[in-house]
C-alpha positions as a Markdown table, in Angstrom:
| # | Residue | x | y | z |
|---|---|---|---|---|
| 1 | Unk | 223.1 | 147.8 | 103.0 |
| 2 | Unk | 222.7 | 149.7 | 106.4 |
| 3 | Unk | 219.3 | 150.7 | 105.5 |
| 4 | Unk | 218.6 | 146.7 | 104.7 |
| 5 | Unk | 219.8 | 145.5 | 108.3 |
| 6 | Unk | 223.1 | 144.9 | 107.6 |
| 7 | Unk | 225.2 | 145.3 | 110.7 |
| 8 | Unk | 228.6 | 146.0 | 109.5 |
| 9 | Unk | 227.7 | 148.0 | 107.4 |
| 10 | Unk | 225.5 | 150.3 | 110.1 |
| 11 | Unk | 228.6 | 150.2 | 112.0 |
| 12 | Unk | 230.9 | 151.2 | 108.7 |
| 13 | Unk | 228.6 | 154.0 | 109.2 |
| 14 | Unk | 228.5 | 154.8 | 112.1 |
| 15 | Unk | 232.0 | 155.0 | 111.9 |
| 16 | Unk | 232.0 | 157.5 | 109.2 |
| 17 | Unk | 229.4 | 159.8 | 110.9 |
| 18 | Unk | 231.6 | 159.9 | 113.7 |
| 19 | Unk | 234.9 | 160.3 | 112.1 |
| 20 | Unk | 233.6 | 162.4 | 109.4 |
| 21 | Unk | 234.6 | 160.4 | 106.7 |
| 22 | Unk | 233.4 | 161.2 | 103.3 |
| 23 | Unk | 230.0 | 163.0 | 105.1 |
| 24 | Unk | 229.9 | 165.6 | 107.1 |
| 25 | Unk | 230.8 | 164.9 | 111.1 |
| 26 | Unk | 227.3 | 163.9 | 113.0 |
| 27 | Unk | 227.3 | 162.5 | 116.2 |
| 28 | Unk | 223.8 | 161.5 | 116.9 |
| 29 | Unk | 223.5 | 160.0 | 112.8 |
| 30 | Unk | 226.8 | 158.1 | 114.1 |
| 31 | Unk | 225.2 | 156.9 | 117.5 |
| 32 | Unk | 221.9 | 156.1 | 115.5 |
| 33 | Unk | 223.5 | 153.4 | 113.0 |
| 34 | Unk | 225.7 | 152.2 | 116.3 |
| 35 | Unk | 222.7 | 151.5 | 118.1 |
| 36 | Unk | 220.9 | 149.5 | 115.0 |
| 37 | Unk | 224.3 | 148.0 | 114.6 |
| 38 | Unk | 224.6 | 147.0 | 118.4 |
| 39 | Unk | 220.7 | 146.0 | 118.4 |
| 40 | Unk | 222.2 | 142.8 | 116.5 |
| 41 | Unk | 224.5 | 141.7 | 118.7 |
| 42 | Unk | 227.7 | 143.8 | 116.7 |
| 43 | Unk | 230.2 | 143.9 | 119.5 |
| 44 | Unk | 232.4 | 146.9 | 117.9 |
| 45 | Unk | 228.8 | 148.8 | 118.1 |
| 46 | Unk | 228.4 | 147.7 | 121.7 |
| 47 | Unk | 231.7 | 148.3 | 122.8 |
| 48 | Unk | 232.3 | 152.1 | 121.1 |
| 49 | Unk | 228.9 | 153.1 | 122.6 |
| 50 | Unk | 230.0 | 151.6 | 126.1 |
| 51 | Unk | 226.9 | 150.6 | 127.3 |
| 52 | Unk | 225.3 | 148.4 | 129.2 |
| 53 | Unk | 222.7 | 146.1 | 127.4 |
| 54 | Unk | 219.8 | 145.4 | 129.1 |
| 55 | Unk | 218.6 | 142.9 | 126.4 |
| 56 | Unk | 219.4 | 139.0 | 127.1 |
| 57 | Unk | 219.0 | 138.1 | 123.0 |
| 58 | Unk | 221.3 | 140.8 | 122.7 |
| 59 | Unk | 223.4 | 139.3 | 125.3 |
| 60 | Unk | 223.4 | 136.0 | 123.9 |
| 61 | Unk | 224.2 | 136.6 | 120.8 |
| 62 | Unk | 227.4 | 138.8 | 122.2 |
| 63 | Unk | 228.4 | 135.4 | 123.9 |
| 64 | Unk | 228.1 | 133.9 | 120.6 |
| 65 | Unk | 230.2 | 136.0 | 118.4 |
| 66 | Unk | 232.6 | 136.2 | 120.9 |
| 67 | Unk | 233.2 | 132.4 | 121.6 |
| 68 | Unk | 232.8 | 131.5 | 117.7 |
| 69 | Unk | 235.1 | 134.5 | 116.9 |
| 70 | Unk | 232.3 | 135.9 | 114.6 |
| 71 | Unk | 233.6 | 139.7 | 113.4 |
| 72 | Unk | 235.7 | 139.8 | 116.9 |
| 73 | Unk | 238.8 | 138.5 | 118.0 |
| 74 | Unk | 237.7 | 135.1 | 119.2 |
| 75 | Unk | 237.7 | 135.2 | 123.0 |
| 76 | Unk | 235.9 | 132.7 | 125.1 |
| 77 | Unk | 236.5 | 134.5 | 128.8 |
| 78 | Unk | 234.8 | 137.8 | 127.3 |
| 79 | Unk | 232.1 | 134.9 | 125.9 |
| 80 | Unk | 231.5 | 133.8 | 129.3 |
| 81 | Unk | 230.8 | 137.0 | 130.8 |
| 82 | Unk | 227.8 | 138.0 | 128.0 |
| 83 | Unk | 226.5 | 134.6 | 128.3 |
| 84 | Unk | 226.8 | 135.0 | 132.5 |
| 85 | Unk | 224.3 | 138.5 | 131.9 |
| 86 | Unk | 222.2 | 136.8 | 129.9 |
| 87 | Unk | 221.7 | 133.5 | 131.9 |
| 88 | Unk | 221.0 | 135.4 | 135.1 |
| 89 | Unk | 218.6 | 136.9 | 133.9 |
| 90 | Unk | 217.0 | 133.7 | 132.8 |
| 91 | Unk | 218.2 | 133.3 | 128.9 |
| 92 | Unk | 217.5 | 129.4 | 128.5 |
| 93 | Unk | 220.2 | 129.1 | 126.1 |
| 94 | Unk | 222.3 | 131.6 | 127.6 |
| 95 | Unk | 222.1 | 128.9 | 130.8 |
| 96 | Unk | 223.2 | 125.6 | 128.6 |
| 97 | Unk | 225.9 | 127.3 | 126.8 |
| 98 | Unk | 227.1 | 129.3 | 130.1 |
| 99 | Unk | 226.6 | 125.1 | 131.7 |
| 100 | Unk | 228.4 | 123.8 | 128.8 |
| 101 | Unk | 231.4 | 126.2 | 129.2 |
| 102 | Unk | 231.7 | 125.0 | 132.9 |
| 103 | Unk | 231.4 | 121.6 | 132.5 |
| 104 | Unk | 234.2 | 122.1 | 130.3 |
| 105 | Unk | 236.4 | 124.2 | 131.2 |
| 106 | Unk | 236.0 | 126.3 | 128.5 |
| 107 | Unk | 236.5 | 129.8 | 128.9 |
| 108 | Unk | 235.9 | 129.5 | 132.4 |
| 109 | Unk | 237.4 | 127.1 | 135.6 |
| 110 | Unk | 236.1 | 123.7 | 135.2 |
| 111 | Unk | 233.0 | 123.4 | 138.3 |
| 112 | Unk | 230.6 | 120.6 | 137.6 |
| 113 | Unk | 228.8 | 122.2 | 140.6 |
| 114 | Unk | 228.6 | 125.2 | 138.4 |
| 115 | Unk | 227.5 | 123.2 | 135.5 |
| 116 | Unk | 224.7 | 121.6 | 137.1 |
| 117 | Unk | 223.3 | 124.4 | 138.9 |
| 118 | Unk | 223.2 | 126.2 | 135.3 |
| 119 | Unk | 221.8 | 123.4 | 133.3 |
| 120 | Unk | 219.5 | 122.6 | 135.6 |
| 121 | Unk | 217.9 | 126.6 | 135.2 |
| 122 | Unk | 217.8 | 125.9 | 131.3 |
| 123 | Unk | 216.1 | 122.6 | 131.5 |
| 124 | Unk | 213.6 | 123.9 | 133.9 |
| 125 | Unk | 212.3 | 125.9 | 130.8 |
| 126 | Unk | 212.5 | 122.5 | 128.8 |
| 127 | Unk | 215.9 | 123.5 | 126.7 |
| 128 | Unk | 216.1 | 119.7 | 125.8 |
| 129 | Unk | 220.1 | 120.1 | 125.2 |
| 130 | Unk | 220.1 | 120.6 | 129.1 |
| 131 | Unk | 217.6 | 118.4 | 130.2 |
| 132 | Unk | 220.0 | 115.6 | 128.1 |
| 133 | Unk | 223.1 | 117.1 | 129.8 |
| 134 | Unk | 221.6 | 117.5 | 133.6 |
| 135 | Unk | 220.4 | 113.5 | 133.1 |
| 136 | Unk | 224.0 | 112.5 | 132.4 |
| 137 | Unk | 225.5 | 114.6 | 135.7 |
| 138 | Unk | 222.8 | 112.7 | 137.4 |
| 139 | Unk | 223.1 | 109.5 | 136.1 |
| 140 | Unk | 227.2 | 109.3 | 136.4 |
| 141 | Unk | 227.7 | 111.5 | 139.8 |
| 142 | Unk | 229.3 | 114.6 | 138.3 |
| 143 | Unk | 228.6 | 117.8 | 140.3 |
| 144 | Unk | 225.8 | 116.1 | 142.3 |
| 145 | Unk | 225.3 | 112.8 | 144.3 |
| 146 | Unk | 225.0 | 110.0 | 142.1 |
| 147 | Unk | 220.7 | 109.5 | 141.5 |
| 148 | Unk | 220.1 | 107.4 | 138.7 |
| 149 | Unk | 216.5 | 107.6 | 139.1 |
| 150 | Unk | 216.6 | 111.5 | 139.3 |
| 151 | Unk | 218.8 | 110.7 | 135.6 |
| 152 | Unk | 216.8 | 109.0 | 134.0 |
| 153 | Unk | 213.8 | 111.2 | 135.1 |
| 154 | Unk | 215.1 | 114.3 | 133.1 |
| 155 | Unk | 215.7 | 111.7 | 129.8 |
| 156 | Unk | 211.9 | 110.4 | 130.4 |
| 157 | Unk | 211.5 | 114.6 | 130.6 |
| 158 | Unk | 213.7 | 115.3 | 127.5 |
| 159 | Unk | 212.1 | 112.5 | 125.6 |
| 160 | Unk | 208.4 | 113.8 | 126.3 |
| 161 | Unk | 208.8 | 117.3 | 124.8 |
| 162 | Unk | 211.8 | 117.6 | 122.9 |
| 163 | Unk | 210.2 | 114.8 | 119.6 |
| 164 | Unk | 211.4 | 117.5 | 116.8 |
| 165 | Unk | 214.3 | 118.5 | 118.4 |
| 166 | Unk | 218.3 | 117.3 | 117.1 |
| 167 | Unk | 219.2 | 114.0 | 119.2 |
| 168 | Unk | 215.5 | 112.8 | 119.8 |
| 169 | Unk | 216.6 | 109.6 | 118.9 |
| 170 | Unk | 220.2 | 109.0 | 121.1 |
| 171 | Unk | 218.0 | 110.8 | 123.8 |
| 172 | Unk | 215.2 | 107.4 | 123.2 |
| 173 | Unk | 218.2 | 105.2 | 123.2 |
| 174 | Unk | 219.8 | 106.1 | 126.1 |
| 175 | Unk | 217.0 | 106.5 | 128.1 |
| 176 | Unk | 216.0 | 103.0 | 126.8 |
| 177 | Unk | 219.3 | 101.8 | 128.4 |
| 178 | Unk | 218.9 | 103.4 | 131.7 |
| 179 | Unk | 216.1 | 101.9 | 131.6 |
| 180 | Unk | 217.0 | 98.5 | 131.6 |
| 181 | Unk | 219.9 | 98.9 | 133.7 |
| 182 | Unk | 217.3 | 100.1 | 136.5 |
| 183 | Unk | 214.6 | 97.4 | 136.1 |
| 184 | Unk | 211.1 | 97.9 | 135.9 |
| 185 | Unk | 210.8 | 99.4 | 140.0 |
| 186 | Unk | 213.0 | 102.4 | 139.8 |
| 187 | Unk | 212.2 | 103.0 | 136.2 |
| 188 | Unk | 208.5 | 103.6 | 137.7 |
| 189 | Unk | 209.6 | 105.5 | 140.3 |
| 190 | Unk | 212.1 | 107.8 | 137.8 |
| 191 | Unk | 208.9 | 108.1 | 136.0 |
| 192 | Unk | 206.7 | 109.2 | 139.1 |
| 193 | Unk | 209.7 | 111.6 | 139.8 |
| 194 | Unk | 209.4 | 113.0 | 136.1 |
| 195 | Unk | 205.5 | 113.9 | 136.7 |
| 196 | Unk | 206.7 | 115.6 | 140.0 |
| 197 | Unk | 209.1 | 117.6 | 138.2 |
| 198 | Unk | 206.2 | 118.4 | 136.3 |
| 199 | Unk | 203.4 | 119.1 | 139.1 |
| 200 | Unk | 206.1 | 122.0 | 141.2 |
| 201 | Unk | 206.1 | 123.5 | 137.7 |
| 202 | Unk | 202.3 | 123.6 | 137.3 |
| 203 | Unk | 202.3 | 124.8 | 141.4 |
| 204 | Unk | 204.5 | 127.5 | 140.5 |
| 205 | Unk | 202.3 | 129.1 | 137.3 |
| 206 | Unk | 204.9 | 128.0 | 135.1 |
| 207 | Unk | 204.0 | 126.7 | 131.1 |
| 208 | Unk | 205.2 | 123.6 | 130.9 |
| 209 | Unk | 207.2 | 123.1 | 127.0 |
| 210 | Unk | 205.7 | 120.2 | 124.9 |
């Protein structure tokens, strides 16, 4: 099962290269399966080699195991601080979950300020879960100074690119109800503010998600 990518199984034996158990004692066979074992995101690997993972999927999906309890003692503080390496270092999903954990308290203080600043960095890259979140801090005044039009410009955003994505359709529907409660004026100019969003991403060389 190592040999087919299995990760508990690389670090079963890893393990037994380094304790010696039931093969002869091996240190680099042992650190060999720990690193395969880590590579995947195994947090026993990552934590008996004691090193510092440079690689933001990795990262990620550290977070991940840690805040879902997956083969680890669940552990949403430890979460936060895998998710935190990753996001800085510009992991889009790394960013919403690290946002979503602030905005709620969760495994972290509660700091809408926080939560803004970090969906705004994943929404930036078109992660439409945080272009749908960052509308709804603008839109209601959490974290930032109430702008509906700036709202309702990140729902026009999250509308345009995210079609295939989960919650297409409540995205459509509440941006049709922002909409309306604007009037036809600001919902033009939430629109204009939408294709600026778009034009300082095009100045900057960045690919714009569709």
């Amino acid at each position: 099962a190592a040999e087919q990518g299995d990760a508990d199984a690389q670090f079963q034996l890893g393990s037994m290269y380094g304790r010696g158990n039931s093969v002869a004692k091996d240190s680099v066979e042992a650190v060999k399966w720990f690193r395969l074992a880590a590579l995947q995101g195994d947090a026993r690997a990552l934590n008996y080699l004691g090193v510092q993972v440079d690689n933001v999927d990795v990262q990620f999906n550290l977070g991940e195991k840690y805040r879902l309890g997956l083969g680890v003692q669940k552990d949403n503080a430890e979460a936060s601080e895998w998710y935190r390496k990753a996001a800085e270092q510009g992991q889009a999903n790394a960013q919403f979950v690290l946002g979503w954990m602030c905005d709620n308290g969760d495994g972290v203080a509660k700091d809408s300020v926080k939560a803004v600043n970090w969906y705004r960095r994943a929404a930036e890259q078109g992660h439409a879960n945080a272009q749908f979140n960052l509308g709804l801090m603008y839109w209601k005044g959490e974290g930032v100074p109430k702008d509906e039009i700036e709202g309702l410009a990140w729902f026009i955003y999250r509308t345009a690119i995210g079609r295939d994505t989960d919650g297409h359709k409540d995205s459509m529907r509440i941006r049709r109800q922002m909409e309306i409660a604007l009037g036809d004026e600001k919902t033009l100019a939430a629109e204009r503010r939408y294709s600026q969003i778009l034009e300082e991403k095009i100045a900057a060389g960045e690919r714009i998600a569709r």
